[in-house]
C-alpha positions as a LaTeX table, in Angstrom:
\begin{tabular}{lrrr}
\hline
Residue & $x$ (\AA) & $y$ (\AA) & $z$ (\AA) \\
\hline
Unk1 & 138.79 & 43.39 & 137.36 \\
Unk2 & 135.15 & 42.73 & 137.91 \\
Unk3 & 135.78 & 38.99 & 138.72 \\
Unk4 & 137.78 & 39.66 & 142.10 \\
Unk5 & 134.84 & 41.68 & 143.74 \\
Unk6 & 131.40 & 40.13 & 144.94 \\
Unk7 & 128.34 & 42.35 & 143.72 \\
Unk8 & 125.94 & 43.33 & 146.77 \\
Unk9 & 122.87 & 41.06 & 145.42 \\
Unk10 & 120.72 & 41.35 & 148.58 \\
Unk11 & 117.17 & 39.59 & 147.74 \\
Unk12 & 115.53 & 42.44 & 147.77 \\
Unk13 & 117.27 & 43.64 & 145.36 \\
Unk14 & 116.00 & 40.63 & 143.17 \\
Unk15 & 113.68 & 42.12 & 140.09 \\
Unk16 & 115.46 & 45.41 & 139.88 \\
Unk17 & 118.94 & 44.69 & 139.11 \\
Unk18 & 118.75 & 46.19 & 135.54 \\
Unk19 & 118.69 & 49.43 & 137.51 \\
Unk20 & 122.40 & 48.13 & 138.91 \\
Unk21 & 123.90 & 46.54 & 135.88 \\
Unk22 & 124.31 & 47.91 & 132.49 \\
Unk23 & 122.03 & 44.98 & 130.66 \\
Unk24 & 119.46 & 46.96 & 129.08 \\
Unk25 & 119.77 & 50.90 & 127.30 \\
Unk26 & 119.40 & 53.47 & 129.34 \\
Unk27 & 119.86 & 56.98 & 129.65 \\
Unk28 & 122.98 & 57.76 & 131.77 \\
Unk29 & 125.32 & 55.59 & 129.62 \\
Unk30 & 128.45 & 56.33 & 131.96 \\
Unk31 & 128.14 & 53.02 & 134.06 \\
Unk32 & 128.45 & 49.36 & 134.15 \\
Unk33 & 127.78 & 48.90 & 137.97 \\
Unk34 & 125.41 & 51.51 & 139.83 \\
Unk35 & 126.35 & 49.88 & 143.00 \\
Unk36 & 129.69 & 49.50 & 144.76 \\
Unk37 & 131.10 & 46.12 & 144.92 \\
Unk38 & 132.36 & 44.44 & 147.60 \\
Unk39 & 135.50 & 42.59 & 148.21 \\
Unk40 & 135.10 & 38.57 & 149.09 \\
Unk41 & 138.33 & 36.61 & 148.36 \\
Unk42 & 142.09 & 37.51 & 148.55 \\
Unk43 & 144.07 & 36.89 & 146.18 \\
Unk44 & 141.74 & 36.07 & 143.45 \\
Unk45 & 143.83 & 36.66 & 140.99 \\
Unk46 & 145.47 & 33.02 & 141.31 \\
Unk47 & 142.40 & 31.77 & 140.70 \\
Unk48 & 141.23 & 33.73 & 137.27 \\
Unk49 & 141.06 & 33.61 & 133.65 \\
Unk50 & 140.87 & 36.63 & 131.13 \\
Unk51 & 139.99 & 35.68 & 127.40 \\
Unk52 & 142.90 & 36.94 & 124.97 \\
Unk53 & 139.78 & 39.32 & 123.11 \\
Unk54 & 142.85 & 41.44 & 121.43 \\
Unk55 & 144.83 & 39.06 & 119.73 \\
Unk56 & 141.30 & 37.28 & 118.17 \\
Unk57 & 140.94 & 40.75 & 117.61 \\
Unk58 & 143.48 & 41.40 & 114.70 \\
Unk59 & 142.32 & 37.96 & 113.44 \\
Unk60 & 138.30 & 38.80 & 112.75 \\
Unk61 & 137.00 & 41.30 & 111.14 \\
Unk62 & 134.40 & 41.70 & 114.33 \\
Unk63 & 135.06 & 39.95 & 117.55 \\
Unk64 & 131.79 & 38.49 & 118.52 \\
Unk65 & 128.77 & 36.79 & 117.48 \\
Unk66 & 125.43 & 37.57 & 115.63 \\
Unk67 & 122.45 & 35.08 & 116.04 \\
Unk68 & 118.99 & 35.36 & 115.80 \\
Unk69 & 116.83 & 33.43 & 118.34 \\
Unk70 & 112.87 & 31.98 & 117.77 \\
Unk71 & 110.83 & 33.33 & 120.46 \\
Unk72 & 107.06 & 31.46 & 120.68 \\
Unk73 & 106.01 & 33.75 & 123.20 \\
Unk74 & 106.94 & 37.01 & 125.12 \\
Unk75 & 108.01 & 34.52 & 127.88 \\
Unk76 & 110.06 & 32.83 & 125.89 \\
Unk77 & 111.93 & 36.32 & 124.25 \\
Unk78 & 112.60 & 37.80 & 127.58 \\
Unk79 & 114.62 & 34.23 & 128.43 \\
Unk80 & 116.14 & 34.59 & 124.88 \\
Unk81 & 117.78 & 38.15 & 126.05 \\
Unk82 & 118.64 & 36.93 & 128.73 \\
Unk83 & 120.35 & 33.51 & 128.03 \\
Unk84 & 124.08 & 33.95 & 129.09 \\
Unk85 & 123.01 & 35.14 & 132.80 \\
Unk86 & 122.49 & 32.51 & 135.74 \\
Unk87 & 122.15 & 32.92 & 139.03 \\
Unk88 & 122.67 & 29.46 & 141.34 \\
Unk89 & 119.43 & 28.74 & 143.08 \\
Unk90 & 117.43 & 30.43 & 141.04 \\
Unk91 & 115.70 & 28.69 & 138.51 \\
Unk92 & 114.66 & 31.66 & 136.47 \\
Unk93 & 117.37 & 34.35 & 136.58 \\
Unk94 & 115.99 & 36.61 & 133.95 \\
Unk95 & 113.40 & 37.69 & 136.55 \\
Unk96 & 116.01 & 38.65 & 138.30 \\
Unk97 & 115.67 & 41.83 & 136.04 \\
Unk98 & 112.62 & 41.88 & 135.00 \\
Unk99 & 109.65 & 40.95 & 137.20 \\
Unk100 & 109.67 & 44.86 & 138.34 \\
Unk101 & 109.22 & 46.10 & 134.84 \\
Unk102 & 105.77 & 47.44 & 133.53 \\
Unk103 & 104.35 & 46.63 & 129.92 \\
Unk104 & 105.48 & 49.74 & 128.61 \\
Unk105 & 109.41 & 49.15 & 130.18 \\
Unk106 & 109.39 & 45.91 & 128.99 \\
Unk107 & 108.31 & 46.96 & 125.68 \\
Unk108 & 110.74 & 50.33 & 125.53 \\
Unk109 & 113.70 & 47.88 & 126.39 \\
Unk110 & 112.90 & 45.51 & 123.62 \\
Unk111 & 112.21 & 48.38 & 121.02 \\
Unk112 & 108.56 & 47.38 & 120.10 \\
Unk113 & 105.14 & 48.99 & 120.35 \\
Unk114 & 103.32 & 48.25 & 123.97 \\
Unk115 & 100.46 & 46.68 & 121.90 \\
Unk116 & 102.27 & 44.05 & 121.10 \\
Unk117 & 103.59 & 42.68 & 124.36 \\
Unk118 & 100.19 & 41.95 & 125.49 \\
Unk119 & 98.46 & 39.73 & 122.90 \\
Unk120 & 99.18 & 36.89 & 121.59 \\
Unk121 & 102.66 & 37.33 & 119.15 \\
Unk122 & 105.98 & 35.16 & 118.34 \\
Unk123 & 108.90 & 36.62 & 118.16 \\
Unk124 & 112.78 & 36.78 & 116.36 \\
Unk125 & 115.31 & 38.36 & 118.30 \\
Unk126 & 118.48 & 39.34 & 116.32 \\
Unk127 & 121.46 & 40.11 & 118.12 \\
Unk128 & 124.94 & 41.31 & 117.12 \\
Unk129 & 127.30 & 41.18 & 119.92 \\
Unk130 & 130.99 & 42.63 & 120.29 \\
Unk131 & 132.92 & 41.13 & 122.98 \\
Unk132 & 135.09 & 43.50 & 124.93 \\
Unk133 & 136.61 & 42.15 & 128.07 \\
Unk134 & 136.09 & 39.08 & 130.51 \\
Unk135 & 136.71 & 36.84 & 133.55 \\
Unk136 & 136.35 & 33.38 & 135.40 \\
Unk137 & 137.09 & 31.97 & 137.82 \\
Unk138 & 138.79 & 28.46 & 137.50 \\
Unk139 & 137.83 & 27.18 & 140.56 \\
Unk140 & 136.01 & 28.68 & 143.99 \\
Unk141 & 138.46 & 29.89 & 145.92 \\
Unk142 & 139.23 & 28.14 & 149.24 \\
Unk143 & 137.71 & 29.26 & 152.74 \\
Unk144 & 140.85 & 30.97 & 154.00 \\
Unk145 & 141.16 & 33.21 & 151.03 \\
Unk146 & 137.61 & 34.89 & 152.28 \\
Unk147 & 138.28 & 38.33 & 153.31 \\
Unk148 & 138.24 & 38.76 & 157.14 \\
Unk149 & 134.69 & 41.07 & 157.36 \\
Unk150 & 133.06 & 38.32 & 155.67 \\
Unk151 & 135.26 & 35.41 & 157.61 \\
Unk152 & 133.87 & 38.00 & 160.75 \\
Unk153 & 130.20 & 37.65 & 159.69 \\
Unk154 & 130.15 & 33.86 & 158.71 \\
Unk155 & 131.48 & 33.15 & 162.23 \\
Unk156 & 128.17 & 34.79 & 163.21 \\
Unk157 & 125.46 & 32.77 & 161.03 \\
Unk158 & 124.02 & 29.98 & 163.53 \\
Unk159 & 122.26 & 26.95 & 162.86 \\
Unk160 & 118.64 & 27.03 & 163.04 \\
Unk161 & 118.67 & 30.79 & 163.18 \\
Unk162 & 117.12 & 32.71 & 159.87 \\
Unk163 & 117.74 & 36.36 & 160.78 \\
Unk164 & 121.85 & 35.57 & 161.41 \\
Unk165 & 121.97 & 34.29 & 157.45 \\
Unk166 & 119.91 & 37.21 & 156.47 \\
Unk167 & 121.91 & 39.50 & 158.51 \\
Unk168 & 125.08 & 38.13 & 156.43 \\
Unk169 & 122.89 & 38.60 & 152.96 \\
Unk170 & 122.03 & 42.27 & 154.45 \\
Unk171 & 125.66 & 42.94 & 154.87 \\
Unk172 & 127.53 & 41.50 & 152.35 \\
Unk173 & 124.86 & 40.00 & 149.42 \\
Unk174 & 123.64 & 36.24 & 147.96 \\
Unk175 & 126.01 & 35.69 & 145.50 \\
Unk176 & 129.57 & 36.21 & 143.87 \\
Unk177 & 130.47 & 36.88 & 140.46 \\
Unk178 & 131.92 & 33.69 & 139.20 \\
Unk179 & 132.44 & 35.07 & 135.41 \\
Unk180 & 131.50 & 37.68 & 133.36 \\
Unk181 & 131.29 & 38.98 & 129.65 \\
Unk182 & 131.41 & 42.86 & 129.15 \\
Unk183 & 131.19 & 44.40 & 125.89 \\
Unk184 & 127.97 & 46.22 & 123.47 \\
Unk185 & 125.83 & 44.43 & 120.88 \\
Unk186 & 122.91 & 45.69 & 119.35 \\
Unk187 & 119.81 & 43.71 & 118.70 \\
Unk188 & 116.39 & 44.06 & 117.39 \\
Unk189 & 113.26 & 42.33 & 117.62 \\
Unk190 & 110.44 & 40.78 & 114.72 \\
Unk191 & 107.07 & 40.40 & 115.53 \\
Unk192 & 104.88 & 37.89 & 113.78 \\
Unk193 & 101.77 & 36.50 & 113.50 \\
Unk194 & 101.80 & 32.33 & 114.50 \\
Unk195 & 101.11 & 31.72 & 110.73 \\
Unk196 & 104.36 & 33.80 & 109.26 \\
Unk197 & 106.51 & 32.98 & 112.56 \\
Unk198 & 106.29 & 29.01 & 111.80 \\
Unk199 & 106.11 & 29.52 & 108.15 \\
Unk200 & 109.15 & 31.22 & 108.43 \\
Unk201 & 111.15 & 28.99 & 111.56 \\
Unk202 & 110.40 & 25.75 & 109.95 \\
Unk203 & 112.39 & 27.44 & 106.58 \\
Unk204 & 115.31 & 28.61 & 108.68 \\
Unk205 & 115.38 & 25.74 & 110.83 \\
Unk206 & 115.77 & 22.98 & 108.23 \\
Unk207 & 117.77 & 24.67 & 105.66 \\
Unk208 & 119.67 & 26.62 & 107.71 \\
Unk209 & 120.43 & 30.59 & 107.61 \\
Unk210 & 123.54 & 30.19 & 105.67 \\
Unk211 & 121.69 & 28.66 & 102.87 \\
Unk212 & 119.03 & 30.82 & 102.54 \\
Unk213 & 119.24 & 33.56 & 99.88 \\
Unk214 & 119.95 & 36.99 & 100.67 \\
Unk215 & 116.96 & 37.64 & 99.00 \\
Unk216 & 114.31 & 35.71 & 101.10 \\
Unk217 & 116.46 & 36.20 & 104.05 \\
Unk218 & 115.35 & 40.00 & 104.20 \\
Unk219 & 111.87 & 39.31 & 102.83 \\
Unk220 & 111.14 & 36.93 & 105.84 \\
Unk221 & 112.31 & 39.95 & 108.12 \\
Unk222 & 110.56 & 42.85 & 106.11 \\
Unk223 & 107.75 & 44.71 & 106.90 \\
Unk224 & 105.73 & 42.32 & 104.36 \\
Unk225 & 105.83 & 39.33 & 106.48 \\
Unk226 & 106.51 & 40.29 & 110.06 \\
Unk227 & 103.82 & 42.11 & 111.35 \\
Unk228 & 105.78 & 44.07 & 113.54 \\
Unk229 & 109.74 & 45.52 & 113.40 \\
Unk230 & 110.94 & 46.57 & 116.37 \\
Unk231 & 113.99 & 49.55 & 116.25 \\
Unk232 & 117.30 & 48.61 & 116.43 \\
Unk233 & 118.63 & 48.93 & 120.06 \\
Unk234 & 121.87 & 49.36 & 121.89 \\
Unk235 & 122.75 & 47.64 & 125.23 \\
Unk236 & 124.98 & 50.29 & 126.69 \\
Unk237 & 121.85 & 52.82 & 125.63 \\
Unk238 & 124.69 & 55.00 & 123.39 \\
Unk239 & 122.57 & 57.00 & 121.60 \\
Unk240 & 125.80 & 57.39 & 118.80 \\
Unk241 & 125.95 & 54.50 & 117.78 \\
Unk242 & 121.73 & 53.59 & 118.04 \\
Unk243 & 121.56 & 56.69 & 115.61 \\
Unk244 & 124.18 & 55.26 & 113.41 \\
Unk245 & 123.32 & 52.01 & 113.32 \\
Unk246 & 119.66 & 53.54 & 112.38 \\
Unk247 & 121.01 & 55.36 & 109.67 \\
Unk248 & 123.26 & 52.85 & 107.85 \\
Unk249 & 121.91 & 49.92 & 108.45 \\
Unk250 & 118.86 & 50.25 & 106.18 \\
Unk251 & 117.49 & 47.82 & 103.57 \\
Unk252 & 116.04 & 49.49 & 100.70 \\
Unk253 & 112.98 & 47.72 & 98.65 \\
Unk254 & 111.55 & 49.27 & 95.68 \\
Unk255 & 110.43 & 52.98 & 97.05 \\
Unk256 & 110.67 & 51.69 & 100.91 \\
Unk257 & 113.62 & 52.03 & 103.02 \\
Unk258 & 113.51 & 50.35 & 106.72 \\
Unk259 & 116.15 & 49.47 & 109.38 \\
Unk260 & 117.31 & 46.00 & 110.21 \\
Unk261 & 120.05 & 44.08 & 111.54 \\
Unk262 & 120.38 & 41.53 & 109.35 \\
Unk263 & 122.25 & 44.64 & 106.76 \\
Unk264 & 125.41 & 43.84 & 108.75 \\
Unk265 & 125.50 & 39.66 & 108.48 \\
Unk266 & 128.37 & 39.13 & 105.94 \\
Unk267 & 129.77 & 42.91 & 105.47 \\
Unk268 & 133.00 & 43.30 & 106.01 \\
Unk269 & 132.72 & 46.94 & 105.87 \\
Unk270 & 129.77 & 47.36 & 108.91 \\
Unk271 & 131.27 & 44.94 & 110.26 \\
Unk272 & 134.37 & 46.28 & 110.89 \\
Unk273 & 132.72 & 49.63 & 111.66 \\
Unk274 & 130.60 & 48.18 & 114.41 \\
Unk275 & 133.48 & 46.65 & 115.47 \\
Unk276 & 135.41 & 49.34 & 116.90 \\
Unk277 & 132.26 & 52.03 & 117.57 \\
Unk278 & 130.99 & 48.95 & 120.02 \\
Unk279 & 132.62 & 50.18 & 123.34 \\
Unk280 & 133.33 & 48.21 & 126.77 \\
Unk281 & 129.81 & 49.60 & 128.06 \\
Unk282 & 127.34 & 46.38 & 128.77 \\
Unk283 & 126.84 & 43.32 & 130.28 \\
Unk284 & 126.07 & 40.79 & 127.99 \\
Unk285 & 126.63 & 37.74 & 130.21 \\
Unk286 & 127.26 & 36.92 & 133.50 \\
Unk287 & 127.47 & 33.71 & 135.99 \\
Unk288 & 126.46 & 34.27 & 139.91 \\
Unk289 & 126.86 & 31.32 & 142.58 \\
Unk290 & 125.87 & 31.40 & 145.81 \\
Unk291 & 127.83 & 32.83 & 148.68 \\
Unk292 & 127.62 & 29.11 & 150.32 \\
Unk293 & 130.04 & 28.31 & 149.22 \\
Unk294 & 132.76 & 30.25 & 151.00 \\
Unk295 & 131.90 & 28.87 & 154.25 \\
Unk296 & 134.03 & 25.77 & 155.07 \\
Unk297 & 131.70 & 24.02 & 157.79 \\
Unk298 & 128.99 & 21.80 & 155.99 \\
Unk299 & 126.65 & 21.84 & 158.43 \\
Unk300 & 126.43 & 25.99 & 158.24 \\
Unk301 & 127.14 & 26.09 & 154.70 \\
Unk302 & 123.86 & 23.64 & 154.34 \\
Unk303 & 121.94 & 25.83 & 156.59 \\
Unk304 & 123.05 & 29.19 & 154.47 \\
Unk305 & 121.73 & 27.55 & 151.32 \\
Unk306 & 118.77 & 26.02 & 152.79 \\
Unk307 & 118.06 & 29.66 & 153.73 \\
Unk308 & 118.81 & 31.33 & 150.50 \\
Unk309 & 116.72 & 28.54 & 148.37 \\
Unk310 & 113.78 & 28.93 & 150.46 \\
Unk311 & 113.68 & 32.81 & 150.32 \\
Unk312 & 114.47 & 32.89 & 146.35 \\
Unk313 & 111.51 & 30.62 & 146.08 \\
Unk314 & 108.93 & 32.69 & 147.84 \\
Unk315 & 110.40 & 35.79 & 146.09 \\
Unk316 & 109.29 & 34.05 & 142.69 \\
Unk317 & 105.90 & 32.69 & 144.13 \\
Unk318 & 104.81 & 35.90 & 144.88 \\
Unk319 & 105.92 & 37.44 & 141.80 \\
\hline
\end{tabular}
C-alpha cells in the first residue's frame, strides 16, 4: 500500500525522478520504486480509498482507457505524457522527470527518431492504458497521526531559519503521496508536419473520433500522412509484451505492413489480450502535496512552504 508511505522527494532529486519511479521503459523492469519509502502518518489506513479495479474488471472487456492527445509542440507532448502527475508547488511537474534528460533520452522514451525532437514538429500521442491498482487519500491526515521521527524533526524547523527546513527535506523529503494509479499502458507517438497535424486535428476535433471511418482513421495515422511513426512503447519497459504488441498490432495496406495503436480501438479480441498481458508494473498517475501540511502550527507550517516554494522556483529558473 503505496498510499500509507511518503516517497523521499528531496529537491535535488527534482529532474531525475524517472530514475526512481517506474514512468518511462526501462531496462531492469523488476521495480516500481528504486528508492525506499518512508513512513509519515499512522494509521493511514482510516484515511484511504482503493478503487474496486476487479469487480469493473469482469464487467469490461479491458479495464482502462485509450485516448489520443494533440501535441503542437514537443513542449506540449512531454506535458501530454505526463498529465495525471502533480506535484503541489510546482507549477510544472513533468520537469520533475524530465529536465535531466538529453535529446536522444527524451527521444528513446517517446519512441521517435532524435531528428525529430529538435525541429519544428506537432505531435499525436496515443495511449492505451490498463489500470491495475490504486489509492487516495480522503482527507490529510491530522498532525498527531505524523509518525514520531518526523513529529521529532518538525519540532526542530525554526522560524526564520532556512537550513532547519532543509535539514527536514534532507531527512525525510518535500512531499507525500496523496494518490496514486499503478498499472501498464502502451502508447505511441505521430509526427507531423503543421500542414497534416491541423488538417488532420480540425477533422477529429469537430467530428469526433467515433465518427470517423475506420478507413480515414488509419490513413490520418499512416505513414502517408504523418511524417513520422514513432514505435509502439511500453511503460513498465517489458520487452514481452513491446514485442507482442509489435507483432500483432500491425495494419496492413496494399503490400505495406506497419505497427500502430490504433489496431486495438474497438477489438474485443486485443483487447482482452492486452488486458491481462498488461501487468501491475508502472506509474501512470500520481498526486504529491507538500509535506506542510503535517505540521499543525501556522506560523511554521507558513515558513516550511515559504521555503519549499522559493527553492522549487529557483530549481526551475535555472533549468
Amino acid at each position: 500500500m503505496l498510499i500509507a508511505l511518503f516517497y523521499d522527494v528531496y529537491l535535488l532529486k527534482f529532474g531525475y525522478l524517472s530514475l526512481s519511479m517506474k514512468v518511462v521503459p526501462r531496462n531492469d523492469s523488476d521495480w516500481i520504486f528504486r528508492e525506499p519509502t518512508i513512513d509519515v502518518f499512522n494509521e493511514v489506513y482510516q484515511y484511504s480509498i482503493q478503487p474496486d479495479h476487479s469487480s469493473r474488471s469482469q464487467r469490461k472487456v479491458f479495464d482502462g482507457d485509450f485516448h489520443m492527445e494533440f501535441c503542437d509542440t514537443l513542449k506540449q507532448l512531454v506535458q501530454a505524457y505526463f498529465r495525471d502527475f502533480r506535484f503541489e508547488l510546482l507549477d510544472q511537474p513533468w520537469k520533475a522527470f524530465t529536465s535531466s534528460w538529453s535529446t536522444e533520452t527524451l527521444a528513446r522514451n517517446l519512441g521517435i527518431n532524435s531528428s525529430f525532437v529538435v525541429k519544428d514538429h506537432c505531435y499525436v500521442l496515443v495511449r492505451l492504458s490498463r489500470f491495475r491498482d490504486g489509492w487516495k487519500l480522503q482527507r490529510t491526515p491530522r498532525s498527531e497521526n505524523v509518525v514520531g521521527p518526523v513529529q521529532d524533526e518538525i519540532d526542530n524547523i525554526k522560524l526564520g531559519d532556512v537550513s532547519s527546513v532543509l535539514m527536514f527535506i534532507k531527512k525525510f523529503g518535500s512531499h507525500y503521496i496523496h494518490s496514486y494509479v499503478t498499472g501498464n499502458s502502451l502508447y505511441q507517438v505521430f509526427v507531423f508536419n503543421k500542414t497534416r497535424y491541423y488538417q488532420v486535428k480540425d477533422v477529429l476535433k469537430n467530428q469526433g473520433i467515433s465518427r470517423v471511418s475506420e478507413t480515414k482513421l488509419n490513413e490520418y495515422f499512416s505513414p502517408w500522412y504523418a511524417e513520422h511513426m514513432g514505435v509502439i512503447k511500453v511503460a513498465s519497459g517489458n520487452k514481452t509484451v513491446e514485442n507482442w504488441a509489435t507483432s500483432k498490432l500491425r495494419h496492413n495496406y496494399f503490400i505495406f505492413t506497419y505497427p500502430t495503436l490504433l489496431k486495438s480501438k474497438g477489438d474485443p479480441r486485443l483487447l482482452s489480450k492486452l488486458n491481462s498481458l498488461l501487468k501491475n508494473e508502472a506509474i501512470l498517475g500520481m498526486e504529491m502535496r507538500s509535506l506542510g501540511a503535517v505540521i499543525k502550527e501556522p506560523s511554521k507550517k507558513k515558513w516550511f512552504e515559504e521555503v519549499l516554494d522559493n527553492f522549487l522556483k529557483l530549481w526551475d529558473s535555472n533549468l
